[in-house]
C-alpha positions in Angstrom: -0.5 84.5 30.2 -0.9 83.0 33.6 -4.5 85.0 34.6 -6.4 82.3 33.9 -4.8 79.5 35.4 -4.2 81.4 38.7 -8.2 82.1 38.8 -8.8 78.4 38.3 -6.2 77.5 40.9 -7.7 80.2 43.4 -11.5 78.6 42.4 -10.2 75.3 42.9 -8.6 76.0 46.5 -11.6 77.8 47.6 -13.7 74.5 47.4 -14.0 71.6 50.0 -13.4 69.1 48.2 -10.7 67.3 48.7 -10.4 65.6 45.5 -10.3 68.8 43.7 -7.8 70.1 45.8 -5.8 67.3 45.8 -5.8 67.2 42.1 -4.8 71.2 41.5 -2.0 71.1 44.6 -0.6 67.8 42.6 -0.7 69.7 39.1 1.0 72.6 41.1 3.7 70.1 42.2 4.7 69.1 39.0 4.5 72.1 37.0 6.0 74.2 39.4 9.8 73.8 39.0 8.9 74.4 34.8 7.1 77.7 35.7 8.5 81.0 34.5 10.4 82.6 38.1 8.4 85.5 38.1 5.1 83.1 38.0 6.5 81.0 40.8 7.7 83.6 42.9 3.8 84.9 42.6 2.4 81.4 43.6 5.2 81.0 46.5 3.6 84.2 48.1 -0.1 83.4 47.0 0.5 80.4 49.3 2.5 81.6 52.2 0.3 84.6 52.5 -3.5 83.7 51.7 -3.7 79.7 51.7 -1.1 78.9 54.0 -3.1 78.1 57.6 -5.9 76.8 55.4 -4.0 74.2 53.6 -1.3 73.6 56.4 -4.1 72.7 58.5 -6.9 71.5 56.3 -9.2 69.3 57.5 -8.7 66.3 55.3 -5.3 64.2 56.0 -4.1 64.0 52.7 -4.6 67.8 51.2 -2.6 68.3 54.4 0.1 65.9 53.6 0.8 66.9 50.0 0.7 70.7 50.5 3.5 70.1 53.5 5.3 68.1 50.8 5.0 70.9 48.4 6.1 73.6 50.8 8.7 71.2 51.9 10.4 70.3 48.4 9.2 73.3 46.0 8.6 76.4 47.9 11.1 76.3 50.2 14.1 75.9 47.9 12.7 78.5 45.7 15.8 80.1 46.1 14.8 83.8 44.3 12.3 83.7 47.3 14.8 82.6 50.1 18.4 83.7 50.7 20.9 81.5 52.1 20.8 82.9 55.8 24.9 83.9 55.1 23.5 86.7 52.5 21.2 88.0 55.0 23.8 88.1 57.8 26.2 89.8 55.1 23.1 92.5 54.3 22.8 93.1 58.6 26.3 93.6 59.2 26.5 96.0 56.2 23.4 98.2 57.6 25.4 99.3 60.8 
């Protein structure tokens, strides 16, 4: 159901221009707190694996600025990506 949006997002990041990347991180934004889990869980790791340098540090200020914002107050409270460091320090104890 997704495909073809995640092909247009990937076309879309893959250009330099900064208004068209803008526009599709912005869209992303919105959208991405009303996105099925498994769907968001797929574009958390699309973006911390394969666009994260190139977007954390792209060359235009404000690409920069809204994808930090997105990781910020999206991605990183995705909470079925992240555990709350207690459950992980329950999982390490429990492994001994």
């Amino acid at each position: 159901c997704y495909g073809v949006f995640i092909e247009l997002v990937k076309k879309i990041l893959e250009c330099e221009s900064q208004t068209c990347v803008t526009a599709i991180l912005l869209i992303i934004y919105e959208v991405y707190e009303k996105l099925e889990p498994e769907f968001q869980t797929y574009l958390t790791l699309y973006f911390l694996g394969n666009k994260f340098c190139a977007l954390f540090y792209h060359w235009s200020y404000v690409v920069r600025s809204i994808f930090q914002h997105f990781f910020v107050l999206r991605i990183a409270q995705n909470k079925s990506i992240f555990k709350p460091v207690s459950e992980v320090d329950k999982k390490l104890k429990h492994s001994y």
